[in-house]
C-alpha positions in Angstrom: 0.0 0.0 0.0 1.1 3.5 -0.9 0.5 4.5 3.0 2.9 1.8 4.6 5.2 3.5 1.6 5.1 6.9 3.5 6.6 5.9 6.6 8.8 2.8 5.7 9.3 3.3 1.3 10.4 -0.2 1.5 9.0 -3.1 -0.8 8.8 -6.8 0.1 8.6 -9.8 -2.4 10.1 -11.5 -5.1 9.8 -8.2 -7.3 11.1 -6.0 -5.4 14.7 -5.2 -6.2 14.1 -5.8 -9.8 16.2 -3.2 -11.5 14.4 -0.4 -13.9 15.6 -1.4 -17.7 18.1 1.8 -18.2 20.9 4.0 -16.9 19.2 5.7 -13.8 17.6 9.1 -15.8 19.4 12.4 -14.9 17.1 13.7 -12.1 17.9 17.4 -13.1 15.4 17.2 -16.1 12.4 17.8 -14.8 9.5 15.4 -16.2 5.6 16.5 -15.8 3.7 13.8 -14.5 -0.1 13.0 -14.6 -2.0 10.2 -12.2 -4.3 8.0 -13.2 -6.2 5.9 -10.8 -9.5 5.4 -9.5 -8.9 5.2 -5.9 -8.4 8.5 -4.3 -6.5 7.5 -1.5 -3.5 5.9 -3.6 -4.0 8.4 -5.9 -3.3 11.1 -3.4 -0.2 9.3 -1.6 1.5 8.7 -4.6 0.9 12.5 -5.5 2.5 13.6 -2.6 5.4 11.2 -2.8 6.1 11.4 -6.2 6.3 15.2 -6.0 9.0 15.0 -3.2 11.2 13.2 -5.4 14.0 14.7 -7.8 13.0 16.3 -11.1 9.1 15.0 -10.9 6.0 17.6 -11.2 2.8 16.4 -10.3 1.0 18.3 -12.9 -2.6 16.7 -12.3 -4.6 13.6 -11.4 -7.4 11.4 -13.2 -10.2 9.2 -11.7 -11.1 7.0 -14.5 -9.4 6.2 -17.6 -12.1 9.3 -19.5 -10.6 11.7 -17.2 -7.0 10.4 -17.9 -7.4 11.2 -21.6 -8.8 14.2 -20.8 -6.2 15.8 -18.6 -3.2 14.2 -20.2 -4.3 16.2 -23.9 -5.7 19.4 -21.5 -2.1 19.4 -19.2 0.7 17.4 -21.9 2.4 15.7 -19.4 5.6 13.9 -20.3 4.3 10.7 -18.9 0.8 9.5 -17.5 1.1 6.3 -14.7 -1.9 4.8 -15.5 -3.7 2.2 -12.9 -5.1 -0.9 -15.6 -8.6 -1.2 -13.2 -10.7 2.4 -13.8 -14.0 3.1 -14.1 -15.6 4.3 -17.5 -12.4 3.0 -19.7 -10.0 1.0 -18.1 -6.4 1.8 -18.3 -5.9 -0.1 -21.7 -8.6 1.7 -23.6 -7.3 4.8 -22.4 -3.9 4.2 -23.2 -4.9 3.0 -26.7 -6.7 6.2 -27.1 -4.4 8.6 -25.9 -1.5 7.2 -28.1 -3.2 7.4 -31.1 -4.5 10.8 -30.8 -2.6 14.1 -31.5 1.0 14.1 -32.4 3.3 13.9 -29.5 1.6 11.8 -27.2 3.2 11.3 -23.6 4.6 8.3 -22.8 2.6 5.9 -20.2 3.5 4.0 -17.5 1.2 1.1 -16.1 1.0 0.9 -12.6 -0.2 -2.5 -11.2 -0.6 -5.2 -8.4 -0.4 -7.9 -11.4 -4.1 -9.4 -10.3 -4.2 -10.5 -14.2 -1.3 -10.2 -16.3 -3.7 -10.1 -19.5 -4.4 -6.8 -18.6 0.3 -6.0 -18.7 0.3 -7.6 -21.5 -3.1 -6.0 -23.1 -1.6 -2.2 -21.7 2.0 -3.1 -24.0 0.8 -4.2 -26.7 -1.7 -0.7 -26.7 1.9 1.3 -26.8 2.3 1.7 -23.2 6.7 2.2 -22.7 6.2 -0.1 -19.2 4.9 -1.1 -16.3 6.1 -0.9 -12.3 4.8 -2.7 -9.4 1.9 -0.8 -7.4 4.1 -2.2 -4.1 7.9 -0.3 -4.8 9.2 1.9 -3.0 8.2 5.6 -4.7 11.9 6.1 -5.2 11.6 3.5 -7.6 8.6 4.6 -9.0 9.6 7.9 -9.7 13.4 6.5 -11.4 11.0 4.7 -13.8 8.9 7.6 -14.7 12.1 9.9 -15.3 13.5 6.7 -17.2 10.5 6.7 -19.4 10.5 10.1 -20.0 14.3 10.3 -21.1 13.0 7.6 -23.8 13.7 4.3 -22.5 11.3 1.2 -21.4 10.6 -0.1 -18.0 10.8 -4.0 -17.6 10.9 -6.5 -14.2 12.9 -9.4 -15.8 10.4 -12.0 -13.1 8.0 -10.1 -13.8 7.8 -10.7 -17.5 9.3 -14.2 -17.9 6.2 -15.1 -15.7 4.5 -13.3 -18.1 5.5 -14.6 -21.5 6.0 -18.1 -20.2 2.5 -18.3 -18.8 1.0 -17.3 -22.5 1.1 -19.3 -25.6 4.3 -19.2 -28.0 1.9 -17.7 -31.1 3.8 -14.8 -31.6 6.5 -16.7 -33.7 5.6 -15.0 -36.9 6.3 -11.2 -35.6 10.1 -12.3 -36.0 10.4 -13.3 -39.5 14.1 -15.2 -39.6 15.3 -12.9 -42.3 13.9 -9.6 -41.0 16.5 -8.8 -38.2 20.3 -8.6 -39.4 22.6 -10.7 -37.3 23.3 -7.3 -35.5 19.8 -6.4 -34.7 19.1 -9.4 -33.2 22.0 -9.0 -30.8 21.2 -5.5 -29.9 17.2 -7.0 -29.6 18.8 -9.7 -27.1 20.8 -7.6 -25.4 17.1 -5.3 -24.7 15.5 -8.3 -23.5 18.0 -8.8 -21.2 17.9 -5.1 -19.4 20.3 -3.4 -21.1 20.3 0.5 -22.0 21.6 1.6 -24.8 24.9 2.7 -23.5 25.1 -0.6 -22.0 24.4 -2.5 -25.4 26.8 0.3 -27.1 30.0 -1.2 -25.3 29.0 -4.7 -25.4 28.3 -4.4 -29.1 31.9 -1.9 -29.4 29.9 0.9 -31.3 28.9 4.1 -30.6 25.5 5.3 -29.0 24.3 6.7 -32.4 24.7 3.6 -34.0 22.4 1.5 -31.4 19.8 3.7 -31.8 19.8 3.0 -35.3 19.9 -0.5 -34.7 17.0 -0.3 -32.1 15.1 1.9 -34.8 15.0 -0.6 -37.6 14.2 -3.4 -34.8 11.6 -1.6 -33.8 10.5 -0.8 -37.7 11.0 -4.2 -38.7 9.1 -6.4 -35.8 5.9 -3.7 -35.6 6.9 -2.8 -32.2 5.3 0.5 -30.5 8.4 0.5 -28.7 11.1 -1.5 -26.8 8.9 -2.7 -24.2 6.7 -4.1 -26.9 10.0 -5.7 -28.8 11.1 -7.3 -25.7 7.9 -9.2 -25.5 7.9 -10.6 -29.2 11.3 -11.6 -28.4 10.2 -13.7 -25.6 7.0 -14.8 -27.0 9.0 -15.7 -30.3 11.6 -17.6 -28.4 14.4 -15.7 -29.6 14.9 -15.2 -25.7 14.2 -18.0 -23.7 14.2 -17.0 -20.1 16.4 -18.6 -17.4 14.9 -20.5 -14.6 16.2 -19.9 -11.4 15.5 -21.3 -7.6 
Protein backbone atom coordinates (compact mmCIF):
# COMPACT_ATOMS: atom_id res chain seq x y z
CA UNK A 1 0.00 0.00 0.00
CA UNK A 2 1.10 3.54 -0.93
CA UNK A 3 0.54 4.51 3.01
CA UNK A 4 2.88 1.80 4.59
CA UNK A 5 5.22 3.49 1.56
CA UNK A 6 5.06 6.87 3.46
CA UNK A 7 6.57 5.88 6.60
CA UNK A 8 8.82 2.81 5.74
CA UNK A 9 9.31 3.34 1.30
CA UNK A 10 10.43 -0.17 1.49
CA UNK A 11 8.95 -3.06 -0.84
CA UNK A 12 8.78 -6.82 0.12
CA UNK A 13 8.59 -9.82 -2.40
CA UNK A 14 10.10 -11.45 -5.09
CA UNK A 15 9.85 -8.20 -7.30
CA UNK A 16 11.07 -6.04 -5.37
CA UNK A 17 14.67 -5.20 -6.23
CA UNK A 18 14.11 -5.81 -9.84
CA UNK A 19 16.18 -3.17 -11.55
CA UNK A 20 14.43 -0.42 -13.95
CA UNK A 21 15.64 -1.45 -17.72
CA UNK A 22 18.14 1.81 -18.23
CA UNK A 23 20.90 4.04 -16.92
CA UNK A 24 19.18 5.71 -13.76
CA UNK A 25 17.61 9.09 -15.80
CA UNK A 26 19.37 12.37 -14.91
CA UNK A 27 17.14 13.65 -12.09
CA UNK A 28 17.88 17.42 -13.09
CA UNK A 29 15.41 17.17 -16.07
CA UNK A 30 12.41 17.83 -14.84
CA UNK A 31 9.55 15.37 -16.22
CA UNK A 32 5.55 16.45 -15.81
CA UNK A 33 3.72 13.77 -14.49
CA UNK A 34 -0.12 13.02 -14.60
CA UNK A 35 -2.02 10.17 -12.20
CA UNK A 36 -4.32 7.97 -13.20
CA UNK A 37 -6.21 5.87 -10.76
CA UNK A 38 -9.50 5.38 -9.46
CA UNK A 39 -8.89 5.17 -5.94
CA UNK A 40 -8.40 8.49 -4.32
CA UNK A 41 -6.50 7.47 -1.45
CA UNK A 42 -3.52 5.86 -3.59
CA UNK A 43 -4.01 8.38 -5.87
CA UNK A 44 -3.28 11.08 -3.44
CA UNK A 45 -0.22 9.30 -1.56
CA UNK A 46 1.52 8.71 -4.62
CA UNK A 47 0.90 12.53 -5.53
CA UNK A 48 2.49 13.57 -2.58
CA UNK A 49 5.41 11.16 -2.79
CA UNK A 50 6.13 11.44 -6.19
CA UNK A 51 6.27 15.16 -6.04
CA UNK A 52 9.04 15.02 -3.20
CA UNK A 53 11.17 13.19 -5.45
CA UNK A 54 13.96 14.69 -7.82
CA UNK A 55 13.02 16.28 -11.14
CA UNK A 56 9.15 14.98 -10.91
CA UNK A 57 6.00 17.56 -11.22
CA UNK A 58 2.76 16.36 -10.27
CA UNK A 59 1.02 18.27 -12.93
CA UNK A 60 -2.57 16.65 -12.35
CA UNK A 61 -4.60 13.64 -11.36
CA UNK A 62 -7.40 11.41 -13.15
CA UNK A 63 -10.19 9.16 -11.68
CA UNK A 64 -11.09 7.02 -14.46
CA UNK A 65 -9.44 6.24 -17.59
CA UNK A 66 -12.12 9.34 -19.49
CA UNK A 67 -10.59 11.67 -17.21
CA UNK A 68 -6.97 10.42 -17.86
CA UNK A 69 -7.39 11.20 -21.61
CA UNK A 70 -8.77 14.19 -20.82
CA UNK A 71 -6.19 15.84 -18.60
CA UNK A 72 -3.25 14.16 -20.20
CA UNK A 73 -4.28 16.22 -23.85
CA UNK A 74 -5.72 19.43 -21.52
CA UNK A 75 -2.08 19.37 -19.25
CA UNK A 76 0.73 17.37 -21.94
CA UNK A 77 2.39 15.73 -19.39
CA UNK A 78 5.58 13.86 -20.31
CA UNK A 79 4.31 10.70 -18.92
CA UNK A 80 0.81 9.54 -17.47
CA UNK A 81 1.11 6.32 -14.66
CA UNK A 82 -1.95 4.77 -15.53
CA UNK A 83 -3.68 2.20 -12.93
CA UNK A 84 -5.11 -0.89 -15.58
CA UNK A 85 -8.64 -1.18 -13.23
CA UNK A 86 -10.75 2.36 -13.82
CA UNK A 87 -14.05 3.05 -14.12
CA UNK A 88 -15.64 4.29 -17.54
CA UNK A 89 -12.37 2.98 -19.67
CA UNK A 90 -10.00 1.04 -18.14
CA UNK A 91 -6.43 1.80 -18.27
CA UNK A 92 -5.92 -0.12 -21.65
CA UNK A 93 -8.64 1.73 -23.64
CA UNK A 94 -7.30 4.80 -22.36
CA UNK A 95 -3.86 4.23 -23.15
CA UNK A 96 -4.85 3.00 -26.70
CA UNK A 97 -6.71 6.19 -27.12
CA UNK A 98 -4.35 8.59 -25.92
CA UNK A 99 -1.49 7.25 -28.07
CA UNK A 100 -3.21 7.43 -31.11
CA UNK A 101 -4.51 10.79 -30.80
CA UNK A 102 -2.59 14.13 -31.49
CA UNK A 103 0.99 14.14 -32.41
CA UNK A 104 3.27 13.86 -29.55
CA UNK A 105 1.59 11.78 -27.24
CA UNK A 106 3.16 11.32 -23.58
CA UNK A 107 4.56 8.26 -22.83
CA UNK A 108 2.56 5.94 -20.20
CA UNK A 109 3.48 4.00 -17.46
CA UNK A 110 1.16 1.06 -16.11
CA UNK A 111 1.05 0.92 -12.64
CA UNK A 112 -0.19 -2.49 -11.22
CA UNK A 113 -0.56 -5.15 -8.39
CA UNK A 114 -0.37 -7.87 -11.45
CA UNK A 115 -4.10 -9.42 -10.32
CA UNK A 116 -4.15 -10.46 -14.21
CA UNK A 117 -1.28 -10.20 -16.35
CA UNK A 118 -3.66 -10.07 -19.51
CA UNK A 119 -4.38 -6.82 -18.59
CA UNK A 120 0.34 -5.96 -18.75
CA UNK A 121 0.32 -7.62 -21.53
CA UNK A 122 -3.09 -6.02 -23.14
CA UNK A 123 -1.60 -2.21 -21.72
CA UNK A 124 1.96 -3.14 -23.97
CA UNK A 125 0.77 -4.19 -26.72
CA UNK A 126 -1.67 -0.71 -26.68
CA UNK A 127 1.87 1.29 -26.82
CA UNK A 128 2.29 1.69 -23.16
CA UNK A 129 6.72 2.22 -22.73
CA UNK A 130 6.20 -0.06 -19.22
CA UNK A 131 4.92 -1.14 -16.28
CA UNK A 132 6.10 -0.91 -12.33
CA UNK A 133 4.77 -2.70 -9.36
CA UNK A 134 1.89 -0.76 -7.39
CA UNK A 135 4.13 -2.17 -4.09
CA UNK A 136 7.87 -0.32 -4.80
CA UNK A 137 9.15 1.92 -2.96
CA UNK A 138 8.19 5.60 -4.67
CA UNK A 139 11.87 6.08 -5.21
CA UNK A 140 11.58 3.47 -7.64
CA UNK A 141 8.60 4.56 -9.03
CA UNK A 142 9.62 7.85 -9.70
CA UNK A 143 13.36 6.49 -11.42
CA UNK A 144 11.02 4.71 -13.76
CA UNK A 145 8.92 7.61 -14.65
CA UNK A 146 12.12 9.85 -15.32
CA UNK A 147 13.50 6.67 -17.18
CA UNK A 148 10.55 6.69 -19.36
CA UNK A 149 10.51 10.11 -20.00
CA UNK A 150 14.32 10.28 -21.15
CA UNK A 151 13.00 7.61 -23.77
CA UNK A 152 13.69 4.32 -22.47
CA UNK A 153 11.28 1.24 -21.44
CA UNK A 154 10.62 -0.12 -18.04
CA UNK A 155 10.84 -4.03 -17.57
CA UNK A 156 10.86 -6.49 -14.18
CA UNK A 157 12.89 -9.35 -15.79
CA UNK A 158 10.38 -11.98 -13.08
CA UNK A 159 7.97 -10.14 -13.78
CA UNK A 160 7.76 -10.73 -17.53
CA UNK A 161 9.28 -14.18 -17.86
CA UNK A 162 6.19 -15.13 -15.65
CA UNK A 163 4.47 -13.28 -18.10
CA UNK A 164 5.53 -14.62 -21.51
CA UNK A 165 6.02 -18.10 -20.21
CA UNK A 166 2.51 -18.35 -18.84
CA UNK A 167 1.00 -17.31 -22.47
CA UNK A 168 1.09 -19.27 -25.59
CA UNK A 169 4.29 -19.25 -27.96
CA UNK A 170 1.90 -17.69 -31.09
CA UNK A 171 3.78 -14.82 -31.62
CA UNK A 172 6.55 -16.66 -33.69
CA UNK A 173 5.63 -14.99 -36.86
CA UNK A 174 6.33 -11.21 -35.58
CA UNK A 175 10.09 -12.33 -35.99
CA UNK A 176 10.41 -13.27 -39.50
CA UNK A 177 14.08 -15.19 -39.62
CA UNK A 178 15.34 -12.90 -42.34
CA UNK A 179 13.89 -9.62 -41.03
CA UNK A 180 16.53 -8.76 -38.22
CA UNK A 181 20.27 -8.60 -39.38
CA UNK A 182 22.58 -10.73 -37.34
CA UNK A 183 23.29 -7.34 -35.54
CA UNK A 184 19.79 -6.40 -34.73
CA UNK A 185 19.08 -9.41 -33.23
CA UNK A 186 21.96 -9.00 -30.76
CA UNK A 187 21.16 -5.52 -29.91
CA UNK A 188 17.18 -6.96 -29.56
CA UNK A 189 18.75 -9.75 -27.05
CA UNK A 190 20.85 -7.57 -25.37
CA UNK A 191 17.06 -5.31 -24.72
CA UNK A 192 15.47 -8.33 -23.50
CA UNK A 193 18.03 -8.82 -21.18
CA UNK A 194 17.90 -5.13 -19.40
CA UNK A 195 20.29 -3.43 -21.11
CA UNK A 196 20.26 0.51 -22.02
CA UNK A 197 21.59 1.59 -24.83
CA UNK A 198 24.90 2.73 -23.48
CA UNK A 199 25.14 -0.63 -22.00
CA UNK A 200 24.43 -2.47 -25.44
CA UNK A 201 26.79 0.25 -27.09
CA UNK A 202 30.00 -1.20 -25.25
CA UNK A 203 28.98 -4.73 -25.40
CA UNK A 204 28.33 -4.35 -29.09
CA UNK A 205 31.89 -1.86 -29.40
CA UNK A 206 29.92 0.89 -31.33
CA UNK A 207 28.93 4.12 -30.63
CA UNK A 208 25.50 5.27 -29.01
CA UNK A 209 24.29 6.66 -32.42
CA UNK A 210 24.67 3.56 -33.98
CA UNK A 211 22.37 1.49 -31.41
CA UNK A 212 19.84 3.68 -31.84
CA UNK A 213 19.80 3.03 -35.31
CA UNK A 214 19.88 -0.55 -34.72
CA UNK A 215 16.97 -0.28 -32.10
CA UNK A 216 15.07 1.91 -34.79
CA UNK A 217 15.01 -0.60 -37.57
CA UNK A 218 14.21 -3.41 -34.83
CA UNK A 219 11.57 -1.60 -33.76
CA UNK A 220 10.55 -0.84 -37.69
CA UNK A 221 11.01 -4.18 -38.71
CA UNK A 222 9.14 -6.39 -35.75
CA UNK A 223 5.91 -3.68 -35.59
CA UNK A 224 6.90 -2.84 -32.21
CA UNK A 225 5.28 0.47 -30.45
CA UNK A 226 8.37 0.54 -28.70
CA UNK A 227 11.06 -1.47 -26.82
CA UNK A 228 8.88 -2.71 -24.24
CA UNK A 229 6.71 -4.09 -26.91
CA UNK A 230 9.99 -5.66 -28.76
CA UNK A 231 11.11 -7.33 -25.74
CA UNK A 232 7.92 -9.21 -25.51
CA UNK A 233 7.95 -10.55 -29.17
CA UNK A 234 11.27 -11.59 -28.45
CA UNK A 235 10.16 -13.72 -25.57
CA UNK A 236 7.04 -14.84 -26.98
CA UNK A 237 9.02 -15.70 -30.35
CA UNK A 238 11.59 -17.56 -28.40
CA UNK A 239 14.40 -15.67 -29.62
CA UNK A 240 14.88 -15.17 -25.73
CA UNK A 241 14.16 -18.02 -23.66
CA UNK A 242 14.17 -17.01 -20.13
CA UNK A 243 16.40 -18.57 -17.36
CA UNK A 244 14.86 -20.45 -14.64
CA UNK A 245 16.16 -19.88 -11.39
CA UNK A 246 15.53 -21.28 -7.62
Amino acid sequence: MIGSQASAAVATGPDASAAVTADTADASRRTTLLIADDDEVTRSGLRTLLAMQPGIDVVGEAADGVEAVERARELRPDVVLMDVRMPRRNGIEATRQLLAGPADPPKVVVITTFENDDYVTAALSAGASGFVLKRLPVPKIAEAVRVVAAGEAILFPAVLRQMVTARPRGSAEALPQAALTGREEEVLRLMATGRSNPDIAESCGVSLETVKTHVGNVLTKLGAQNRTHAVVIAYESGLVVPRVTG
